[in-house]
N, CA, C and O of each residue as an XYZ file, in Angstrom:
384
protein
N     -60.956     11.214     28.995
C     -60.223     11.584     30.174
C     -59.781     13.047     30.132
O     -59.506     13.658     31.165
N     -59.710     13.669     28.747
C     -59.406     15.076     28.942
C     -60.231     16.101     29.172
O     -59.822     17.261     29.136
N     -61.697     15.730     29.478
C     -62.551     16.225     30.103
C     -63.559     16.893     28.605
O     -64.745     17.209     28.703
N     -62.893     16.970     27.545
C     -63.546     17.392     26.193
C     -63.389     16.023     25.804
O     -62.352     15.360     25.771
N     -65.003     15.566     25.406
C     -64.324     14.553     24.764
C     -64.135     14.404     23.516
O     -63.680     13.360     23.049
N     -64.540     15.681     22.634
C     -64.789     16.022     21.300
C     -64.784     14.773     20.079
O     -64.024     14.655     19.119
N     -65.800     14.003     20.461
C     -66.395     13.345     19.368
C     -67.417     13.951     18.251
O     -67.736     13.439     17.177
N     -67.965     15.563     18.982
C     -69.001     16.197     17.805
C     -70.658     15.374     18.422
O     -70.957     14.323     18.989
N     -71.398     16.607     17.890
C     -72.623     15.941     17.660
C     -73.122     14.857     16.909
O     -72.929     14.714     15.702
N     -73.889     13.948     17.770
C     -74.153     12.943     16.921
C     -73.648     11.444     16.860
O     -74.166     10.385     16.506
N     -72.668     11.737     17.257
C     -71.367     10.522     18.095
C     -71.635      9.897     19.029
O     -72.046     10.705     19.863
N     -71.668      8.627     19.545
C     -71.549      8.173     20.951
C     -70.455      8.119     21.170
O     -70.290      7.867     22.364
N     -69.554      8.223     20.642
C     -68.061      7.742     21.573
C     -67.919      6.904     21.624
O     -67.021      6.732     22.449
N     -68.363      5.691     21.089
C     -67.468      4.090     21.509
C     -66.456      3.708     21.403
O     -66.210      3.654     20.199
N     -65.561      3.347     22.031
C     -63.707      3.550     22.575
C     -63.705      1.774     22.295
O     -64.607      0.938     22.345
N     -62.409      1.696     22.021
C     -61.919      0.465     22.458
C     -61.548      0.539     23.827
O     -61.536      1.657     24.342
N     -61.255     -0.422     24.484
C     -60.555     -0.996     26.140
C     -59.484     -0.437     26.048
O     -58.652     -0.615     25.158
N     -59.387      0.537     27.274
C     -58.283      0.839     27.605
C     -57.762      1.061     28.913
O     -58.462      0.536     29.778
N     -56.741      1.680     29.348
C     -56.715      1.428     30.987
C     -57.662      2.274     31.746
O     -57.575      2.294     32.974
N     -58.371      2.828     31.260
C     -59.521      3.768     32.106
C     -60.493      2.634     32.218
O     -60.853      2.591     33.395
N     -61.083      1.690     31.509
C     -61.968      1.061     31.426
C     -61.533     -0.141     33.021
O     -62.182     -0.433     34.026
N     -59.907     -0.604     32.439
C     -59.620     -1.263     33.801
C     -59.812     -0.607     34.852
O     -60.615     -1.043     35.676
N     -58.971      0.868     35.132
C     -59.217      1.591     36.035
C     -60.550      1.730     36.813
O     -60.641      1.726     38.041
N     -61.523      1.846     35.975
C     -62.878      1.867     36.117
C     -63.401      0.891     37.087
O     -63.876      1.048     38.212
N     -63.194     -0.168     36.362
C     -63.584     -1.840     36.744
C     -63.211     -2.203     38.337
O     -63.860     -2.948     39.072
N     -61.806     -1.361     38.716
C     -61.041     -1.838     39.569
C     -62.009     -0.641     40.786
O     -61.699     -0.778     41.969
N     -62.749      0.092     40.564
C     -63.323      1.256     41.485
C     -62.396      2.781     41.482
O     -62.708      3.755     42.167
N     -61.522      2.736     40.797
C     -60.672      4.277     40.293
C     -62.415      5.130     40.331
O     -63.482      4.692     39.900
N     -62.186      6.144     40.859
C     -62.563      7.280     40.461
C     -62.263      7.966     39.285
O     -61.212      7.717     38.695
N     -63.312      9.076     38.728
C     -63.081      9.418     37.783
C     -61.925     10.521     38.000
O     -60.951     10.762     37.288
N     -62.355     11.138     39.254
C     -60.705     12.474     39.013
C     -59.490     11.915     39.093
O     -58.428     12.281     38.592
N     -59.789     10.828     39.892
C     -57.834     10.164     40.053
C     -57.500      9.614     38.359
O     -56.451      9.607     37.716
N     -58.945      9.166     37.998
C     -58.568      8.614     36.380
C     -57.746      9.506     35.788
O     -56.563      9.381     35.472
N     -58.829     10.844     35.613
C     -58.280     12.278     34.752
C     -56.898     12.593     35.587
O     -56.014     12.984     34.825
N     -56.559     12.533     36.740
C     -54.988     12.558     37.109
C     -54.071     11.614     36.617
O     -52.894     11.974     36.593
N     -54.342     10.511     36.228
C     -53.256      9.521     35.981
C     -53.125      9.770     34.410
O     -52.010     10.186     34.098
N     -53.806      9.646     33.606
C     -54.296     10.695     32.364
C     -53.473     11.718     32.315
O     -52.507     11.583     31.565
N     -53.563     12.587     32.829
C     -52.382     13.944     33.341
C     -50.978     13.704     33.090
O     -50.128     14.101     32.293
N     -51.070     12.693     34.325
C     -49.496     12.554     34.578
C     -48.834     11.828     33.713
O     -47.656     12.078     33.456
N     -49.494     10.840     33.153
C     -49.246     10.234     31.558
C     -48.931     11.247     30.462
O     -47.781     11.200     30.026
N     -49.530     11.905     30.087
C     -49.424     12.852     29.275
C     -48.153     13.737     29.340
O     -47.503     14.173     28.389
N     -47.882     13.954     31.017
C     -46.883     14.936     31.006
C     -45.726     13.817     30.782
O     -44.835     14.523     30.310
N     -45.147     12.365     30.839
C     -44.708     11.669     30.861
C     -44.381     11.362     29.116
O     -43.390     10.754     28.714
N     -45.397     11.904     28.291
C     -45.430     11.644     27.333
C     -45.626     10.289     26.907
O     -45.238      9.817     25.838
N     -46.366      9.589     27.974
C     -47.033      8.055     27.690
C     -48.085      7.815     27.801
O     -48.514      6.958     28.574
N     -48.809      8.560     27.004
C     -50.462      8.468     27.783
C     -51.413      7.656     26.488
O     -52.555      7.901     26.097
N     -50.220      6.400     25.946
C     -51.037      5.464     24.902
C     -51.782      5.045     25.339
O     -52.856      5.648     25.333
N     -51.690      3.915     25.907
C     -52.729      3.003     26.541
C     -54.056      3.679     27.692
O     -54.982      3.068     28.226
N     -53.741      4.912     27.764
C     -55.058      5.784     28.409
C     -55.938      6.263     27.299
O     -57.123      6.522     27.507
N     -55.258      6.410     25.871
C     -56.158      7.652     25.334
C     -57.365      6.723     24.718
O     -57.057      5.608     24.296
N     -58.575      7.110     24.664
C     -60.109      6.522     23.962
C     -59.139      6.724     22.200
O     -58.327      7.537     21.758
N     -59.906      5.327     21.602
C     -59.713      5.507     20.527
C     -60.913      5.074     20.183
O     -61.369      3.989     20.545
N     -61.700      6.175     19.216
C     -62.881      6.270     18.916
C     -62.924      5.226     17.568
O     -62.223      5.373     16.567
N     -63.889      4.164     17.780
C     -63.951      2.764     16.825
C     -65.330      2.726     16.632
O     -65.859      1.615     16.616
N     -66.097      3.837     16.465
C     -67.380      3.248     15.429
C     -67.999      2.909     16.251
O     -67.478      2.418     17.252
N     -70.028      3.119     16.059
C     -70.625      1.851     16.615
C     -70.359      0.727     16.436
O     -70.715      0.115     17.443
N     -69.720     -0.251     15.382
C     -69.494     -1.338     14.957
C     -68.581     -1.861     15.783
O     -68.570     -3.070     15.552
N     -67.766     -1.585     16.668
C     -66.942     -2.149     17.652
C     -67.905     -2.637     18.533
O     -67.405     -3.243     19.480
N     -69.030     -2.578     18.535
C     -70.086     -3.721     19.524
C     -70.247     -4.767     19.022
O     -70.548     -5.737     19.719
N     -70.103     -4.861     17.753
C     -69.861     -6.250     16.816
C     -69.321     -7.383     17.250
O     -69.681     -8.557     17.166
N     -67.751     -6.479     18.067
C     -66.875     -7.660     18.148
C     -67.134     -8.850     18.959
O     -68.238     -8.585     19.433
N     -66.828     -9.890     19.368
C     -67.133    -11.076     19.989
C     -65.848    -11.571     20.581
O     -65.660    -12.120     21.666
N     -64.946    -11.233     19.563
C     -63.536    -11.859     20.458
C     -62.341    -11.131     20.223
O     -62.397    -10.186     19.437
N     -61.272    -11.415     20.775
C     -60.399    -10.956     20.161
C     -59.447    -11.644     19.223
O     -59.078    -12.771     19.553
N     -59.084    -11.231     18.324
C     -58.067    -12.364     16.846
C     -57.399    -10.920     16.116
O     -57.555     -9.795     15.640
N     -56.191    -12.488     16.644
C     -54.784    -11.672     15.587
C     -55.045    -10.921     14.283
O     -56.045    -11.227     13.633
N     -54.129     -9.850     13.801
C     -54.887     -8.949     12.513
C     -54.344    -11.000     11.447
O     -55.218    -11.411     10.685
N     -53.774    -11.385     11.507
C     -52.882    -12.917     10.963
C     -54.765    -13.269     10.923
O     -55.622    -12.524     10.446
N     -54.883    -14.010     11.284
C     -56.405    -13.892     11.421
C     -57.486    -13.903     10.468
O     -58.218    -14.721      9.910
N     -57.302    -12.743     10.508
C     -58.714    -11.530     10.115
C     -58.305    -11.700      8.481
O     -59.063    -12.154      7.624
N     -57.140    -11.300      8.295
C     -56.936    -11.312      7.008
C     -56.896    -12.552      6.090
O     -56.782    -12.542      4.864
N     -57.032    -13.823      7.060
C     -56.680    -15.487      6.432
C     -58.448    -15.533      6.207
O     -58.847    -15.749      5.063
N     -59.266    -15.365      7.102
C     -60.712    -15.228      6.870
C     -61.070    -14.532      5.570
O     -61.566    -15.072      4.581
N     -60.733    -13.208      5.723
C     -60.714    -12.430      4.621
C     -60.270    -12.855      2.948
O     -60.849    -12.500      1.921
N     -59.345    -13.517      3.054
C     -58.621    -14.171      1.683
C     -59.594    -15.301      1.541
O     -60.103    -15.555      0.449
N     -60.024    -16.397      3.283
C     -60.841    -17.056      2.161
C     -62.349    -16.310      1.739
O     -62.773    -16.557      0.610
N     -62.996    -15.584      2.455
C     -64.050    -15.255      1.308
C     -64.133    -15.234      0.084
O     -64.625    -15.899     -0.828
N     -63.157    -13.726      0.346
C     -62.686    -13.639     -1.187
C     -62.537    -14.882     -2.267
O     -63.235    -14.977     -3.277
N     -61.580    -15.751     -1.910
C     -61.734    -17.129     -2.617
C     -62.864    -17.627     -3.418
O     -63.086    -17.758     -4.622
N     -63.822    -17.973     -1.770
C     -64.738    -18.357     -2.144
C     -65.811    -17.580     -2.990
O     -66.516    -18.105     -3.851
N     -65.828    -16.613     -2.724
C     -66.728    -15.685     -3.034
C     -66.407    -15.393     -5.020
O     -67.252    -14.795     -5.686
N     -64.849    -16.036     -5.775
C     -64.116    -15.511     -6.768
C     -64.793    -17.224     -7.720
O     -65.335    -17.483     -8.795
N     -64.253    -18.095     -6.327
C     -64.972    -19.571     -7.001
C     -66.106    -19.656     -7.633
O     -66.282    -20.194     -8.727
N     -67.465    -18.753     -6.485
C     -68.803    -18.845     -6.725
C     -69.139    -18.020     -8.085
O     -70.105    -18.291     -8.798
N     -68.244    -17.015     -8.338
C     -68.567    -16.220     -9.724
C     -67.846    -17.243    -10.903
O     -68.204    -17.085    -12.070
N     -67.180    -17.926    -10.692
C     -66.267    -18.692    -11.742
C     -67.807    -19.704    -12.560
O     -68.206    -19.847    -13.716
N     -68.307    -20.254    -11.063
C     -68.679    -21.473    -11.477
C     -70.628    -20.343    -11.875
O     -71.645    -20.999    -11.649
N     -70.757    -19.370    -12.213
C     -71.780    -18.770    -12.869
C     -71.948    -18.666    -14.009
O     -70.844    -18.326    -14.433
N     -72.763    -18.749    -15.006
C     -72.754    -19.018    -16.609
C     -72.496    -17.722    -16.980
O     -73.085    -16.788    -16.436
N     -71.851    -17.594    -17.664
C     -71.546    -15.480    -18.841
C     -72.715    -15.270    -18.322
O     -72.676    -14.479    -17.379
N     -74.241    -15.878    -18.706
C     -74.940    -14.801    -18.956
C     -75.491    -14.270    -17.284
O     -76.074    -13.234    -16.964
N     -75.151    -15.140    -16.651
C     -75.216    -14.290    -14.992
C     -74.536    -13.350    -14.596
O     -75.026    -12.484    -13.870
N     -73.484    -13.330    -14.923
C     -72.124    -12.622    -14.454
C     -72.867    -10.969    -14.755
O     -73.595    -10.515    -15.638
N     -72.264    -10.441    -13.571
C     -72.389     -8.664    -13.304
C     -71.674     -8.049    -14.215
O     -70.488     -8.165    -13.903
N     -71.783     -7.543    -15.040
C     -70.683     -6.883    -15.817
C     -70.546     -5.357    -14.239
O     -71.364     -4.753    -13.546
N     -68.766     -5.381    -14.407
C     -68.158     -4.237    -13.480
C     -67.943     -3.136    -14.245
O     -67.473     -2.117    -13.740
């Protein structure tokens, strides 16, 4: 929205959702966008407008889930993943 979008060469820019994207959706134009953008800014609230640049890998996502979540998934891998080395004989095991 600030008209630079300075991601650099090489970048696509993939943003998470934000109110430009609603804006978008709803038929906003792009200059009234970059005005509300503006006036946010001068407001000193221009969170929920600004692109936050998330990687190609934010096409990944599928849904949305609590970080509560992500991290209960995460612990069980790990688990499992700590079980599956347990139950491996010495002479398999990776030395780290």
């Amino acid at each position: 929205m600030r008209g630079d979008l300075g991601f650099g060469e090489g970048v696509d820019g993939r943003a998470l959702r934000n109110e430009s994207v609603g804006a978008e959706e709803e038929g906003v134009g792009e200059e009234a966008m970059k005005l509300k953008y503006d006036e946010k800014v001068k407001e000193g609230d221009q969170g929920a407008w600004k692109a936050v640049w998330a990687g190609t890998g934010v096409r990944l996502l599928v849904e949305i889930r609590s970080a509560e979540a992500i991290v209960q998934d995460f612990e069980l891998g790990a688990e499992e993943g700590f079980k599956a080395l347990a139950r491996m004989s010495v002479s398999e095991k990776i030395e780290v």
